[in-house]
Every structure is written in structure tokens, then in C-alpha cells.
C-alpha positions as CSV (number, residue, x, y, z in Angstrom):
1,X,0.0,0.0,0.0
2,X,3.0,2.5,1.0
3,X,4.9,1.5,-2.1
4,X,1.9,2.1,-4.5
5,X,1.2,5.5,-2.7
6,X,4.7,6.5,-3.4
7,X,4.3,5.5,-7.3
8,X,1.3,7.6,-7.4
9,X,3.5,10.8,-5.9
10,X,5.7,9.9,-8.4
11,X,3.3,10.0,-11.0
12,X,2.0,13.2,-10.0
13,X,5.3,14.9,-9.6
14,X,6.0,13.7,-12.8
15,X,2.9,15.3,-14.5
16,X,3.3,18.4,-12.6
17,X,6.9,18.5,-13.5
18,X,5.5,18.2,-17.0
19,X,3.0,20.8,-17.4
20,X,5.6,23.2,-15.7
21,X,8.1,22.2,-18.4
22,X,5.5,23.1,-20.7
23,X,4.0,26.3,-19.6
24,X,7.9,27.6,-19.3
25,X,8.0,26.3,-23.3
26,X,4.8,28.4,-23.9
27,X,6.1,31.7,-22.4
28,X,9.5,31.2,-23.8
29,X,7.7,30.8,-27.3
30,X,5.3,33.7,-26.9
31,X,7.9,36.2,-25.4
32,X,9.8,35.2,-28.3
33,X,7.6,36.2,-31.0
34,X,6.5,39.2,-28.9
35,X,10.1,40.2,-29.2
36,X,10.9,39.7,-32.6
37,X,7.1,41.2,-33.4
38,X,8.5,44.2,-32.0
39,X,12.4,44.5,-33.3
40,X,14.3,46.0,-35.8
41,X,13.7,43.3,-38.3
42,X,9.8,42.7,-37.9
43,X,9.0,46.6,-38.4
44,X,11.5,46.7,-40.8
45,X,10.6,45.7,-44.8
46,X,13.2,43.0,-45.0
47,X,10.9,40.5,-44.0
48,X,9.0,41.5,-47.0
49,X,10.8,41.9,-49.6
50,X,12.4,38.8,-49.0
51,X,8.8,36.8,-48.6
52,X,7.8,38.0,-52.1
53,X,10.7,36.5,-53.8
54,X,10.1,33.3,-52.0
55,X,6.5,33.4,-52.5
56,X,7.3,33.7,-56.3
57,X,10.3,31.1,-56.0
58,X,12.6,33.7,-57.0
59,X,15.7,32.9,-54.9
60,X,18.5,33.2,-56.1
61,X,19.6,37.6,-56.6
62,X,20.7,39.1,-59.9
63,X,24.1,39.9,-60.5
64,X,24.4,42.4,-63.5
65,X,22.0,43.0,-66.3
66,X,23.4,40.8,-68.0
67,X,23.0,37.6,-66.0
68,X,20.9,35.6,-68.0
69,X,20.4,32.1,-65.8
70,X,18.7,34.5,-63.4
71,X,16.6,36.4,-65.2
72,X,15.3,33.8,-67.2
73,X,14.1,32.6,-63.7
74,X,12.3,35.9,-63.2
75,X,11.0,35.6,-67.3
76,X,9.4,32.2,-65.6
77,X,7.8,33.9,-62.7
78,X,6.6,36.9,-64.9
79,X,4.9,34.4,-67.6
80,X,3.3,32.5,-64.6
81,X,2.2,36.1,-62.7
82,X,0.6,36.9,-65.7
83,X,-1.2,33.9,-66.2
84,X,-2.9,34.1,-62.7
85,X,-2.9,38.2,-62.7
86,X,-3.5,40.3,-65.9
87,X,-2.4,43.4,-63.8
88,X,1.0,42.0,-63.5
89,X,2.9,43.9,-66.7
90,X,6.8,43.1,-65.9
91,X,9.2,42.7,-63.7
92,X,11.8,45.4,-62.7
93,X,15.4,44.4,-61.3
94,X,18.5,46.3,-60.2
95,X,21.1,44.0,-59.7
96,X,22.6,44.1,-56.3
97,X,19.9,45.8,-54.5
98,X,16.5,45.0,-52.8
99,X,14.7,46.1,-56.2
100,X,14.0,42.8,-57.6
101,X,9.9,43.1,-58.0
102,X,6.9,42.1,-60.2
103,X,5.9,45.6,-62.1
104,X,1.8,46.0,-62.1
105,X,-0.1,48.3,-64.5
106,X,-3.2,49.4,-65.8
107,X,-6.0,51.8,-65.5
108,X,-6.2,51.5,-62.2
109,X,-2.6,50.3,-61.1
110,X,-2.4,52.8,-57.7
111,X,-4.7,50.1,-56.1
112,X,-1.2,48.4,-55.8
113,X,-0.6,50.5,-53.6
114,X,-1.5,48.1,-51.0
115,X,-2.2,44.6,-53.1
116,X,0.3,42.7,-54.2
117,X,0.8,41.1,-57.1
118,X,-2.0,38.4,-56.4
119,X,-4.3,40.6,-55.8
120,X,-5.1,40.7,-52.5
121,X,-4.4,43.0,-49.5
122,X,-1.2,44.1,-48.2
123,X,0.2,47.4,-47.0
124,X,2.9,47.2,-48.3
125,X,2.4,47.5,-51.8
126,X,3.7,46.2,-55.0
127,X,5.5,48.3,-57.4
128,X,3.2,50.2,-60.2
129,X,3.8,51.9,-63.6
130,X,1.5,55.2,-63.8
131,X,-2.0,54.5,-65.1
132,X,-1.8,56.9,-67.8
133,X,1.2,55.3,-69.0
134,X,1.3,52.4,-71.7
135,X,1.9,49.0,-70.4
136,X,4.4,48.3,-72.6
137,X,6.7,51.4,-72.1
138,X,6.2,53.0,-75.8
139,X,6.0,56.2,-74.4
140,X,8.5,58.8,-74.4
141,X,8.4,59.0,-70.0
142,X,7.3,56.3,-68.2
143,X,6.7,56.5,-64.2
144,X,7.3,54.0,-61.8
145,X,6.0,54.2,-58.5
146,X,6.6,52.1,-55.2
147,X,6.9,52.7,-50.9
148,X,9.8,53.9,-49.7
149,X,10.5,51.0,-47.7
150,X,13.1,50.3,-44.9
151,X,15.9,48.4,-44.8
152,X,16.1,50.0,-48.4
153,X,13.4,47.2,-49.7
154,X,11.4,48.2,-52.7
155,X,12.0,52.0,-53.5
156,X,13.8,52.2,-49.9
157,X,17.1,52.2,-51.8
158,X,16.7,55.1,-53.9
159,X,17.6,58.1,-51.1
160,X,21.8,56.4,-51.0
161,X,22.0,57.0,-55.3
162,X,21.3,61.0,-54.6
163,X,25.7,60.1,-53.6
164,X,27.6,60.4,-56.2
165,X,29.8,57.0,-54.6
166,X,26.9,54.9,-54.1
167,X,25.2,56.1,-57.8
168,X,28.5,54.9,-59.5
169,X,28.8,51.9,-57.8
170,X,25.1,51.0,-59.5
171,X,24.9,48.6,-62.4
172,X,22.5,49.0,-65.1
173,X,18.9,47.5,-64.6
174,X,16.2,45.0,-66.2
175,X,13.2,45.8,-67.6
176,X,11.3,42.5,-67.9
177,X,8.4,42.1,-70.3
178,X,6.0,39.1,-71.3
179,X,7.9,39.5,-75.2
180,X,10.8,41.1,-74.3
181,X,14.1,42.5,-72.4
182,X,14.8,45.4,-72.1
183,X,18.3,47.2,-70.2
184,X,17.7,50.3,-68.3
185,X,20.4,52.4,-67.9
186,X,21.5,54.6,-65.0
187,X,21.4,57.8,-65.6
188,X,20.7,60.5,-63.0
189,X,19.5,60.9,-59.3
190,X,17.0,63.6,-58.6
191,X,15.8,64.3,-55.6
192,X,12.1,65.0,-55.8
193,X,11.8,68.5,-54.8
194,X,8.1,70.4,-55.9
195,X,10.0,72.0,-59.2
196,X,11.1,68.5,-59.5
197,X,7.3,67.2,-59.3
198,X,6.2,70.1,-61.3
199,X,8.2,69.0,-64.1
200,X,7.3,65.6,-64.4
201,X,3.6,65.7,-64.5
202,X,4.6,68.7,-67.3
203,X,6.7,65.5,-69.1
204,X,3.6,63.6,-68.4
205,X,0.4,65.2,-69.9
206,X,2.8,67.7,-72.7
207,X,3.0,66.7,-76.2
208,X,5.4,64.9,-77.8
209,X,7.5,67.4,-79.5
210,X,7.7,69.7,-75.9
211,X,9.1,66.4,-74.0
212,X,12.8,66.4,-75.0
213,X,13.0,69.7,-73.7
214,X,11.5,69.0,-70.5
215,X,13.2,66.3,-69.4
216,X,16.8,68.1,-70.2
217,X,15.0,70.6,-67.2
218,X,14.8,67.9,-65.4
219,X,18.1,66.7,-65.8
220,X,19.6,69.9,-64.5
221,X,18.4,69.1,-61.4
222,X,20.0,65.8,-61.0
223,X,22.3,65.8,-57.8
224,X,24.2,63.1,-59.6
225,X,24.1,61.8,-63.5
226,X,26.1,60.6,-66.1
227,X,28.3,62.3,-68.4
228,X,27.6,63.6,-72.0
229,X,23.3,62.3,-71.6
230,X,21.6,62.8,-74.4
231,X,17.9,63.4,-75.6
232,X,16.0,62.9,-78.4
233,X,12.2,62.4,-79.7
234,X,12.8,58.2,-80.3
235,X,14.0,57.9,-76.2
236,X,12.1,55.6,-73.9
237,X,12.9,57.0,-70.1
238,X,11.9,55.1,-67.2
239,X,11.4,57.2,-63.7
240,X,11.3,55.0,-60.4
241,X,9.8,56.8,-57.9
242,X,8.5,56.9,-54.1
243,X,5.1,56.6,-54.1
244,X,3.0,59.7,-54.5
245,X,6.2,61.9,-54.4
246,X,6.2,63.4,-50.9
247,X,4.0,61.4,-48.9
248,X,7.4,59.3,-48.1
249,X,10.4,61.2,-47.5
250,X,14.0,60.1,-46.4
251,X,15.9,61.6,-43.4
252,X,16.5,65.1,-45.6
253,X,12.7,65.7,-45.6
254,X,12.5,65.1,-50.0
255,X,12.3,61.9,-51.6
256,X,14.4,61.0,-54.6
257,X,14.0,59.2,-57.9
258,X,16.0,57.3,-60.4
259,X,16.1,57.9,-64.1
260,X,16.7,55.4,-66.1
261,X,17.1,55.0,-70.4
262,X,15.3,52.3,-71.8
263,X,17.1,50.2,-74.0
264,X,17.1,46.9,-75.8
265,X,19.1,43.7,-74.2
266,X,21.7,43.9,-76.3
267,X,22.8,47.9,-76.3
């Protein structure tokens, strides 16, 4: 009778012993995501970024804009975004950066500004070319918009190119398309003061001929471009941009953009 009495302590210290172990493995787990809910890297737009790649099966980063294995991955992705989302119209990549996106479009492309490229809800946003812009990028100006995101994800990157050491130190982008590839060359940093956003809705809604001039305005405002840029009527210019100018601003108080010359893969 004694021995079985002290088998049933036993017992009971071991299920106590157990449930203890457990709770302490519950707090340990909650306190950790509590903590991590609330750092650097959770309120940052790393976590992101990164979770639309791998959403997309995109893992592997682009080099240069010339790496071919790699963007024929994206190429993949794109045909298969398309497929499930007529909005998607591209993807846009600058090698060696966080800007490695699908591109939406279409008349009413600002709802990406928080959907993603499924379609559904998310506050961060996917990366949009204006509405009044043609999907394809036959027009002479072309704007990109997307959030100015921390941790330089999406658009977040655009504020360290306003240096001239970081702008020199940028390779030349990818334009993808469903039919075709397309190089976008660096060319200037502007930071998007309100003569700066003046000027580009002027570019935007003026006519053809009135264009070339307005973007060499433009370009005189660069705080960094390249030498001996040139203009002309049969150009194809690609602005990325924070989203809706100055509603996201970096530490300076102004946002900035990135012009960029579209050309075909092989110039």
C-alpha cells in the first residue's frame, strides 16, 4: 500500500513536472515572437521583400543585367504572374539591390498600392507603372512608383543613389516584359523637390515634340548623373519613384528618384 502511494506521488510529480516544463515552453515561445514582433527586423521591410521573392520562387539575386540564368528565372515567374494576374505587366530588377519586383499596371494600377501582385491585401504594396502610361513602355516618359521602404526594400534604396559614390557603384537595370528584355540604364538621381514634381507631370500630360526639352529641365536638377546624356524624340525614359512623391520622404525631408534609359538587351 506504501509503495503504491509513493508510485502515485511519483506520478503526479512527474505530470506536474511536465505541465511546468510546458508552460515555461509556452512563455518562452510567446515572449519570443513578442520580441521579434517588436524589433528591428519585424518593423522593418526585409521580412518582405524577401517573402515576395520566395512566394514567387525567385531565390536566387541578380548579379548584373546581364545575367541571364537568373533572369530567365524571373522571365518564368513573370509568364506565370501573368497567367494568374492580368495586372501584372513586368518585372523590374537592379542587380545588387532590394529592387527585384513584379511591375503592375493598368488603369487602375495605384490600387497596388496596398495589393500585391495576387491581388489581395497588403500594406505594403507592390511596385506600379502610372495608369496613364502604356503597359508596354512606348511612351516617351514612363513612371514607376513604389513605398519607400526600410531596410532599403522596394523603393527604400533610392535616397543612397542622390551620392555620387553609391550612384557609380550602380549597375545598369532590367526591364522584364512578357515579349521582351529590355536594359535600363542609370542615368541620373533627382531628388524630388516640388520643381522637380512640377516637371514631371509637365513631361507627363505635354506633347510629344515639348518632352525632350522638359526632361533636359529635369536633368539639370539631377544631384548626380552621367556624363555627356543625351535626348532625343525616339527615347524611352523610365522614372522610379517613391510613391505619390512626398508622402514618403527620407531623413533630408524630399524623396528621390532614379532615371533610367530604356534600351534593348543587347545595347
Amino acid at each position: 500500500m506504501k509503495q503504491r502511494s509513493v508510485k502515485s506521488k511519483k506520478k503526479i510529480y512527474s505530470q506536474i513536472f511536465g505541465i511546468a516544463v510546458s508552460l515555461l515552453l509556452s512563455v518562452a515561445v510567446i515572449s519570443s515572437a513578442v520580441f521579434l514582433h517588436e524589433s528591428h527586423y519585424f518593423n522593418s521591410s526585409e521580412s518582405h521583400v524577401l517573402e515576395v521573392l520566395r512566394g514567387m520562387d525567385g531565390k536566387s539575386e541578380v548579379r548584373s543585367w546581364d545575367d541571364d540564368r537568373n533572369l530567365k528565372r524571373r522571365e518564368t515567374l513573370l509568364q506565370k504572374g501573368c497567367a494568374d494576374n492580368p495586372d501584372m505587366i513586368g518585372w523590374l530588377v537592379l542587380p545588387q539591390t532590394m529592387i527585384d519586383y513584379p511591375l503592375m499596371g493598368g488603369t487602375d494600377s495605384d490600387r497596388y498600392t496596398d495589393h500585391n501582385y495576387e491581388g489581395g491585401y497588403d500594406l505594403y504594396g507592390t511596385p506600379f507603372l502610372d495608369s496613364r502610361n502604356a503597359v508596354d513602355f512606348s511612351d516617351f516618359f514612363s513612371l514607376v512608383f513604389g513605398h519607400d521602404m526600410n531596410n532599403s526594400a522596394m523603393f527604400g534604396s533610392l535616397d543612397d543613389f542622390l551620392q555620387e559614390s553609391a550612384f557609380a557603384d550602380l549597375s545598369d537595370g532590367v526591364l522584364l516584359l512578357p515579349d521582351e528584355r529590355y536594359r535600363l540604364e542609370v542615368t541620373a538621381s533627382i531628388a524630388a523637390t516640388c520643381p522637380a514634381q512640377e516637371l514631371i507631370d509637365q513631361i507627363m500630360t505635354a506633347d510629344a515634340a515639348e518632352q525632350p526639352q522638359l526632361l533636359e529641365q529635369l536633368l539639370e536638377m539631377a544631384a548626380v548623373k552621367k556624363d555627356d546624356v543625351t535626348v532625343s524624340e525616339e527615347d524611352h525614359w523610365v522614372m522610379l519613384s517613391t510613391l505619390d512623391y512626398a508622402d514618403e520622404k527620407n531623413d533630408n525631408g524630399t524623396p528621390s528618384m532614379l532615371l533610367l534609359k530604356l534600351r534593348t538587351s543587347t545595347t
